[in-house]
C-alpha positions in Angstrom: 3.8 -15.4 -20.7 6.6 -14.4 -22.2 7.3 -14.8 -26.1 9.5 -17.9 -25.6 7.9 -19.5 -23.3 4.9 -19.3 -25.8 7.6 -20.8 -28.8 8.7 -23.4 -26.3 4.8 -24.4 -26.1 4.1 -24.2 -29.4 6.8 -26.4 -30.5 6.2 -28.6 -27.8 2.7 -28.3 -28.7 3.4 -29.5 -32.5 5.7 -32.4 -31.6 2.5 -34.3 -29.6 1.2 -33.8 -32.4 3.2 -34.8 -35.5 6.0 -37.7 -34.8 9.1 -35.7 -34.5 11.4 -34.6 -31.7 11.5 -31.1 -30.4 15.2 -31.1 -31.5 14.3 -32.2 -35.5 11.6 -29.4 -35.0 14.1 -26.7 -34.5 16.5 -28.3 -36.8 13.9 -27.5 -39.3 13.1 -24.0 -38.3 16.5 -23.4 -38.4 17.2 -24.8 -42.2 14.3 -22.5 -43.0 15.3 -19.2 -41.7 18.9 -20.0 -42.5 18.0 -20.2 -46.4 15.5 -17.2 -46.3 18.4 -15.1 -45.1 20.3 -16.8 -47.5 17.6 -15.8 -50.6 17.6 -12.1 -49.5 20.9 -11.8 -49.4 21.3 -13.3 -52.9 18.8 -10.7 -54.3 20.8 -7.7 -53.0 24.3 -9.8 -54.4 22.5 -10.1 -57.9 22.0 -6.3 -57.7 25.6 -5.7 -56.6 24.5 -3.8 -53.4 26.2 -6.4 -50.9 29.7 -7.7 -51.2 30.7 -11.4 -50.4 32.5 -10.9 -47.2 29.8 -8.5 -45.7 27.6 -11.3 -47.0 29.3 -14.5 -45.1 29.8 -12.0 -41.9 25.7 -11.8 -41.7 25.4 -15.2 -42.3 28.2 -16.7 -40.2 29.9 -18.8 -43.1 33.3 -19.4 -45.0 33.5 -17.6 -48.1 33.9 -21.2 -49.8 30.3 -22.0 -48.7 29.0 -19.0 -49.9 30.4 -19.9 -53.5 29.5 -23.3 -53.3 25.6 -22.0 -52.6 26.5 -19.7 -55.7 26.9 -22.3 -57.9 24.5 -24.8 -56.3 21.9 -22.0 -57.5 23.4 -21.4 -60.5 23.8 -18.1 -60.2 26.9 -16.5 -62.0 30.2 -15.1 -60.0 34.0 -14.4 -60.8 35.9 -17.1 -60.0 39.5 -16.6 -58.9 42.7 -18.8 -59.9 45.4 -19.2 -57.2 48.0 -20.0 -59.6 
């Protein structure tokens, strides 16, 4: 069996049992590993190591979102007028 078939089971597997969809399933899954991505790469930004745009290229997102995470966290950045 190969390793998806086995995921495909196992979330089939788990929605038998609990009262969600397959699809709400791997919604979750995919809010999960989404924001662990999102954590390490906030570690390596505090630490200056990773830049913003090599940031939102691993992550797939606009630059925008990335701040607004930023400041949803409460974590400091420079903020740029367009003036």
């Amino acid at each position: 069996m190969s390793n998806l078939a086995e995921i495909k089971a196992a979330i089939e597997t788990y929605a038998n049992d609990s009262n969600l969809s397959a699809l709400e399933i791997v919604e979750k899954l995919e809010k999960h590993f989404f924001n662990k991505k999102v954590n390490e790469n906030l570690k390596l930004y505090k630490k200056g190591k990773k830049k913003v745009s090599d940031i939102t290229k691993d992550l797939k997102i606009s630059p925008r979102k990335f701040y607004a995470i930023l400041a949803k966290k409460k974590i400091a950045h420079k903020t740029y007028n367009k003036a």
